[in-house]
Backbone as a ProteinNet text record, in pm:
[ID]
protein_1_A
[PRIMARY]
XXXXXXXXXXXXXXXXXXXXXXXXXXXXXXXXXXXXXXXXXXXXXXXXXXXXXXXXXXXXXXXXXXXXXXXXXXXXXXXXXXXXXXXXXXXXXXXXXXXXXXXXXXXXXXXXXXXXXXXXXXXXXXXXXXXXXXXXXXXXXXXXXXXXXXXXX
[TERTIARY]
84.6	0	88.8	74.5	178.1	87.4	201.3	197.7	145.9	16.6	-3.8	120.3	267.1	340.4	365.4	395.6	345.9	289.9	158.9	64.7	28.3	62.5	17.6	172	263.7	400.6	388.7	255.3	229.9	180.2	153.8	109.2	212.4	306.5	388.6	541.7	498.1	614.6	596.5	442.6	394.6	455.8	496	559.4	619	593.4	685.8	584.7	665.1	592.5	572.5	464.4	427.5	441.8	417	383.2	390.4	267.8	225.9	123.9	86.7	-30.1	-167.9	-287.4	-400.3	-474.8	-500	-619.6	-725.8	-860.9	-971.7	-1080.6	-1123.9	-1222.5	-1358.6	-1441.3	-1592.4	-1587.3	-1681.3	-1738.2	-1706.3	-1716.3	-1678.1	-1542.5	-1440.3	-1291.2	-1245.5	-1324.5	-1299.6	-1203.6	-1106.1	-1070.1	-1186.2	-1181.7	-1269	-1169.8	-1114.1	-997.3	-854.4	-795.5	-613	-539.6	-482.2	-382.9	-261.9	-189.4	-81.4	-105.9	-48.6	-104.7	13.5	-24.8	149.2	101.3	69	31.7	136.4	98.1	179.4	151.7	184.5	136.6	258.7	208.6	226.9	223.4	280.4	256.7	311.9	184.1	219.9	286.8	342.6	401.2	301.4	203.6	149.7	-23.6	-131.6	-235.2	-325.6	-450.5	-531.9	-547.8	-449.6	-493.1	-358.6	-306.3	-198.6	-153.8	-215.5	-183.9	-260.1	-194.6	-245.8	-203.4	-299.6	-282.9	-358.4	-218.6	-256.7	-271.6	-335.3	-307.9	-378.6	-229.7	-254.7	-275	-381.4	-402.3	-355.2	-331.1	-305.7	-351.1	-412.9	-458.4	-387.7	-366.9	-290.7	-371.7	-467.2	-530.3	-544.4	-424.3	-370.6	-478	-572.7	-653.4	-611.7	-628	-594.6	-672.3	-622.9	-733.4	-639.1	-638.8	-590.5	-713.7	-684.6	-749.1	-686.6	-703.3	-686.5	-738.7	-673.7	-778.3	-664.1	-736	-668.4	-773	-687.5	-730.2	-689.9	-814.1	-798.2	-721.9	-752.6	-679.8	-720.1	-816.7	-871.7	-929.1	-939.5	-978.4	-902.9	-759.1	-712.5	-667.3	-756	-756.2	-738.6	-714.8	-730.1	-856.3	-924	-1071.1	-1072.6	-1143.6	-1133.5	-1248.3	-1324.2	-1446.7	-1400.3	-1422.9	-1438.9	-1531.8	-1545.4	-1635.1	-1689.8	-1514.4	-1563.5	-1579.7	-1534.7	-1516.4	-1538.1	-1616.7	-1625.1	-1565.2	-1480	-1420.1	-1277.1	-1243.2	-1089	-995.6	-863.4	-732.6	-749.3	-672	-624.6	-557.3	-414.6	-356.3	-441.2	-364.8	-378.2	-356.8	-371.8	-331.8	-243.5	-334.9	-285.9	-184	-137.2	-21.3	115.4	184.5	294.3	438.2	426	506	512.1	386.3	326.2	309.6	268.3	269	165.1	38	-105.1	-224.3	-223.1	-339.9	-457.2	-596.2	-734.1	-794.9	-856	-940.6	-1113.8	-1182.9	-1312.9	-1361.8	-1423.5	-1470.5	-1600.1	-1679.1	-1805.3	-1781.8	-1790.7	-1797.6	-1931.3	-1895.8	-2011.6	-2136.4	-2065.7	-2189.6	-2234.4	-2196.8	-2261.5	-2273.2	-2388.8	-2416.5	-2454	-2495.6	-2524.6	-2396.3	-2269.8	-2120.3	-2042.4	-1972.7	-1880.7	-1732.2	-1640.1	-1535.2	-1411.7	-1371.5	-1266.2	-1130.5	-1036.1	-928.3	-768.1	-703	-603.8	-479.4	-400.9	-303.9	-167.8	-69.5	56.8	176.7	234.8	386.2	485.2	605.4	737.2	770.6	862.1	932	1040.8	1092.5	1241.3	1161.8	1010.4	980.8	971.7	1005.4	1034.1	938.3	821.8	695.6	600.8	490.1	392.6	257.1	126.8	31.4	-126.1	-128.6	-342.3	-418.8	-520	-632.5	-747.1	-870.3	-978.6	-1102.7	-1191.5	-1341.2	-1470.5	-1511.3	-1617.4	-1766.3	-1842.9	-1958.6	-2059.3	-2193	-2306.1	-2407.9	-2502.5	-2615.5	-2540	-2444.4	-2346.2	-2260.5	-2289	-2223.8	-2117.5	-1978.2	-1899.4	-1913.2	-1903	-1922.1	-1833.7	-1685.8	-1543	-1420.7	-1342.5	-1196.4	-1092.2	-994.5	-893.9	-755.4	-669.5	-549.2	-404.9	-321.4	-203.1	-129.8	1.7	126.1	227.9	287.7	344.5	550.7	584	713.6	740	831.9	865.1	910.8	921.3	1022.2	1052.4	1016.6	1072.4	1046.3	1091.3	1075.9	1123.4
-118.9	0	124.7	195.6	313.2	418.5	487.2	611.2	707.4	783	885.5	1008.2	1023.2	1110.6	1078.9	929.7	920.8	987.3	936.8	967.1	1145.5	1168.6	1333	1375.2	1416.3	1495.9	1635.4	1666.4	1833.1	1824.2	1754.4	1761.8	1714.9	1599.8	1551.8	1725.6	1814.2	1893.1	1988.3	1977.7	2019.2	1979.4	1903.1	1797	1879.3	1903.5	2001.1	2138.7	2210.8	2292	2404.9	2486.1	2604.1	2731.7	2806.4	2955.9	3061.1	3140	3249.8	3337.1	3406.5	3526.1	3490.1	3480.5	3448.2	3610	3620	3767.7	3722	3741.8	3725.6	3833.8	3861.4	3986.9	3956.9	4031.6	4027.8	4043.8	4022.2	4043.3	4191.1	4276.2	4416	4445.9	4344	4374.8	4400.2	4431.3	4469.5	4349.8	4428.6	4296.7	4248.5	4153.5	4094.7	4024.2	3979.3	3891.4	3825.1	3865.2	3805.8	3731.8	3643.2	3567.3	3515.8	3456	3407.3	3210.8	3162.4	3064.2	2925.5	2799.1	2748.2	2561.5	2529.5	2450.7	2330.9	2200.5	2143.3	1988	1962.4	1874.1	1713.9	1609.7	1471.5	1378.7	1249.6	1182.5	1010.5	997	918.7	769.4	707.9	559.2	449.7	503.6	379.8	434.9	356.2	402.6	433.4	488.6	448.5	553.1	683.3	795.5	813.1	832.9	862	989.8	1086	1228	1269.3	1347.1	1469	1584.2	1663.9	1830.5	1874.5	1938.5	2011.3	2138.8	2207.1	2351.3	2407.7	2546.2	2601.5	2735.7	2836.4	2934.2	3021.6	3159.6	3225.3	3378.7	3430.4	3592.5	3684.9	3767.6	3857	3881.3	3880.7	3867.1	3759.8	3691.6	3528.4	3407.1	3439.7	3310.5	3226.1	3137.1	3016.8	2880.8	2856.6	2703.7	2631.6	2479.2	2384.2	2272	2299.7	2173.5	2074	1970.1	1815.1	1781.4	1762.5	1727.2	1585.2	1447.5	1327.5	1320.6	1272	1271.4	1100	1112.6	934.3	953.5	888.5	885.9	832.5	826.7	772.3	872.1	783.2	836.6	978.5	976.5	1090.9	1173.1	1224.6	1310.6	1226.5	1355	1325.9	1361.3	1289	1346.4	1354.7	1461.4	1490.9	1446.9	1378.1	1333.1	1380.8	1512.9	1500.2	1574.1	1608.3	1665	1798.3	1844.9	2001.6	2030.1	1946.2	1960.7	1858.5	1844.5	1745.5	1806.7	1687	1758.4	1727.5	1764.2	1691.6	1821.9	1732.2	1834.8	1749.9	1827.6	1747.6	1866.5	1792.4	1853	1910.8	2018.6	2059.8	2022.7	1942.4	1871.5	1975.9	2089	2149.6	2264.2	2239.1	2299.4	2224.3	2242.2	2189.6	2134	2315.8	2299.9	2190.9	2179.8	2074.9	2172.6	2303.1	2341.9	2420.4	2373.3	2388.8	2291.1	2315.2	2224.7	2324.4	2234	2316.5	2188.5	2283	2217.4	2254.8	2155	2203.5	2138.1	2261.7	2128.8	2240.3	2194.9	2219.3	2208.3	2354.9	2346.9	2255.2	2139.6	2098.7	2151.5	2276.7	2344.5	2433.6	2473.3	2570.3	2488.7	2393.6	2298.7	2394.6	2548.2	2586.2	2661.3	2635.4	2699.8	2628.4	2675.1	2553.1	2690.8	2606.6	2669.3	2597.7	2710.9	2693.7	2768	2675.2	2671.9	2686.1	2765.7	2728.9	2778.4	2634.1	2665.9	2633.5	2733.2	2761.1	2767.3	2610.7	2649.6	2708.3	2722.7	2841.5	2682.5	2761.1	2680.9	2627.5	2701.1	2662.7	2592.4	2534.8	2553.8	2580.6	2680.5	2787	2874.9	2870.6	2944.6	2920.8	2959.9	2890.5	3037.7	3006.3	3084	3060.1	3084.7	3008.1	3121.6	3071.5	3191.9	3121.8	3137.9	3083.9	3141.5	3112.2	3170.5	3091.7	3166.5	3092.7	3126.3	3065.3	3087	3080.9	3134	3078.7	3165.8	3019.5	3058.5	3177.7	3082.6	3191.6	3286.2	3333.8	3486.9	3442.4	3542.2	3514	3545.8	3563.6	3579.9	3608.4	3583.8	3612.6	3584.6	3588.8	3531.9	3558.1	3440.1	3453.9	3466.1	3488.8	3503.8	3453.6	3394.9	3320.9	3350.1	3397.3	3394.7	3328.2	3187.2	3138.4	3083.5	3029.5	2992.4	2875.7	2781.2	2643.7	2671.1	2606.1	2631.4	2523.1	2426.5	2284.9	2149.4	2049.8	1952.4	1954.4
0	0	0	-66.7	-85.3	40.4	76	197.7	182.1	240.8	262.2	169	255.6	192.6	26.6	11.4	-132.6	-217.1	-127.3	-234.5	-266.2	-162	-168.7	-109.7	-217.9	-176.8	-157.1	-203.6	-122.6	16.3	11.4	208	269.8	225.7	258.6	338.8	237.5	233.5	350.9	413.2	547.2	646.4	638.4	766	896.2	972	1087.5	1210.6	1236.7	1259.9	1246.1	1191.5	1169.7	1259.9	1277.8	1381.9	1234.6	1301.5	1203.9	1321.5	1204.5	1239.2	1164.4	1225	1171.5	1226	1050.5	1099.9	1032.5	1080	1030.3	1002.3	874.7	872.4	815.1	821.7	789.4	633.7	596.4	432.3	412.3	476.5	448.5	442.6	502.1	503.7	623.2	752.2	845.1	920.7	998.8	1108.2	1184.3	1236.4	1329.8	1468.1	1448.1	1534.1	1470	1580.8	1522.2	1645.9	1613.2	1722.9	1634.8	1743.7	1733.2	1697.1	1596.9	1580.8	1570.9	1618.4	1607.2	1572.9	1437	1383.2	1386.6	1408.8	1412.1	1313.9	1171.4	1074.6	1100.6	1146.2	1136.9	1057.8	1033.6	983.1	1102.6	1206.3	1251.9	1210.2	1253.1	1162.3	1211.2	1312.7	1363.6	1446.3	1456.8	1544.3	1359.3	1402.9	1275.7	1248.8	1235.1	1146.8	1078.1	952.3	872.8	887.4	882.8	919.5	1043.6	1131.8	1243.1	1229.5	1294.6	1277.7	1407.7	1480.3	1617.4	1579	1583.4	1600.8	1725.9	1752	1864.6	1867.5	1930.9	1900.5	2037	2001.4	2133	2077.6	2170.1	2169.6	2256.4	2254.4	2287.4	2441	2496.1	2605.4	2702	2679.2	2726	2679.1	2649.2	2586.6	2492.2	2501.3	2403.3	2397.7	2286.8	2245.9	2151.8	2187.4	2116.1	2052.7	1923.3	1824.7	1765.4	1797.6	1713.6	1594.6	1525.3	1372.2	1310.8	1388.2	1330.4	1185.4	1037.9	951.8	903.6	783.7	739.5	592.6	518.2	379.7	290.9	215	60.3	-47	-110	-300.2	-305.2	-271.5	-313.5	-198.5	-67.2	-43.5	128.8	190.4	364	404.5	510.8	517.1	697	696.2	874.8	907.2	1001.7	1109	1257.6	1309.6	1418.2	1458.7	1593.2	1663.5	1625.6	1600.9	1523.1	1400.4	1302.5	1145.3	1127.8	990.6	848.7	749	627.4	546.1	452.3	401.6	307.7	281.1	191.9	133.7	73.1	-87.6	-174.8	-224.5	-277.7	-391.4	-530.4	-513	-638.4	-755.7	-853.2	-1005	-1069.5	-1057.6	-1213.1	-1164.5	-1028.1	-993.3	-1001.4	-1121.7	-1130.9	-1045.6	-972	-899.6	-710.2	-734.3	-607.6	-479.7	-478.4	-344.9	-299.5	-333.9	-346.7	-291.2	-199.8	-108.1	-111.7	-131.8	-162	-34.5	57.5	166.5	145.7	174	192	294.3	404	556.2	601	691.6	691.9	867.4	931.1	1108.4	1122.8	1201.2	1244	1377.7	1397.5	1485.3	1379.7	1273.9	1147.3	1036.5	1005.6	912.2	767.2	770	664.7	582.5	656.7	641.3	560	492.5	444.2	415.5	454	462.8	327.6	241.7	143.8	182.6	181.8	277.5	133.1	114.8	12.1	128.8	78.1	136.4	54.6	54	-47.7	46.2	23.2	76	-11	1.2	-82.2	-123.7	-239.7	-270.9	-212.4	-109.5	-36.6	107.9	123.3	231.5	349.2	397.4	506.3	564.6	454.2	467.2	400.9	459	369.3	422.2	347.4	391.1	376.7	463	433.3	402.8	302.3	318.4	307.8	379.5	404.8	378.7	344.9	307.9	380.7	453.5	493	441.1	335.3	288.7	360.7	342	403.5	299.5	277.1	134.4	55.2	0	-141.4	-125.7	25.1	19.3	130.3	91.7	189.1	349	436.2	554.9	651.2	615.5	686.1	580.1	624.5	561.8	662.2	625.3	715.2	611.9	685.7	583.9	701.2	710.2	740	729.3	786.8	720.3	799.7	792.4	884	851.4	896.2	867.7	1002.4	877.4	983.5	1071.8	1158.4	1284.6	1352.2	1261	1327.1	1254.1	1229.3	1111.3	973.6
[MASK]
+++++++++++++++++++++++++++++++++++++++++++++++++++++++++++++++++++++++++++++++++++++++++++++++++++++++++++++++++++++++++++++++++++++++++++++++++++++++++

């Protein structure tokens, strides 16, 4: 059975850990909220999920929150089932250079939401950056934007 990193060498190139800045704004452009963010992408060798993704958030008002997102692996793509999200990644095809992951996941406390997720590592991988859209009945409703760099792996 060929590997997860195999099969997908753009996710594969995630491998390590992230820290960035996450700002998020309204449909109008406005900020809405920003933290400090420190993502951390796996590829366990053993236990029944092929990839994990911790991410850790921190606000400048000492609050913080940690999310788990163990993911599975078929027809292509990684697919998340948990408590808080439904949902997949897959490479990008028609990006040559391989450093184009397109997510689509659906908050499972906002069933009428669906969230489009692109995420672009560098070519020297050292950095990478997310930008996110969250829809609801057609119209956008927020966006987030990323800007992070490895710092470990």
């Amino acid at each position: 059975m060929q590997s997860l990193k195999q099969a997908m060498p753009t996710l594969a190139r995630h491998e390590g850990v992230w820290e960035g800045q996450c700002r998020y704004f309204d449909a109008d452009g406005r900020l809405i909220d920003q933290h400090q963010s420190r993502l951390s992408c796996s590829f366990p060798s053993d236990g029944p999920y092929p990839y994990l993704q911790t991410n850790v958030y921190r606000w400048a008002d000492g609050r913080s929150e940690t999310r788990v997102y163990p993911a599975t692996f078929h027809d292509g793509r990684v697919h998340w089932e948990t408590a808080e999200i439904s949902g997949w990644a897959a490479q990008v095809a028609a990006d040559p250079e391989g450093l184009t992951l397109m997510l689509r996941w659906v908050p499972r406390a906002e069933p009428a939401v669906c969230v489009h997720e692109w995420v672009q590592v560098s070519a020297c991988g050292r950095f990478r950056s997310r930008v996110g859209q969250w829809v609801e009945n057609g119209r956008v409703r927020m966006r987030m934007i990323s800007d992070e760099q490895r710092v470990a792996g």
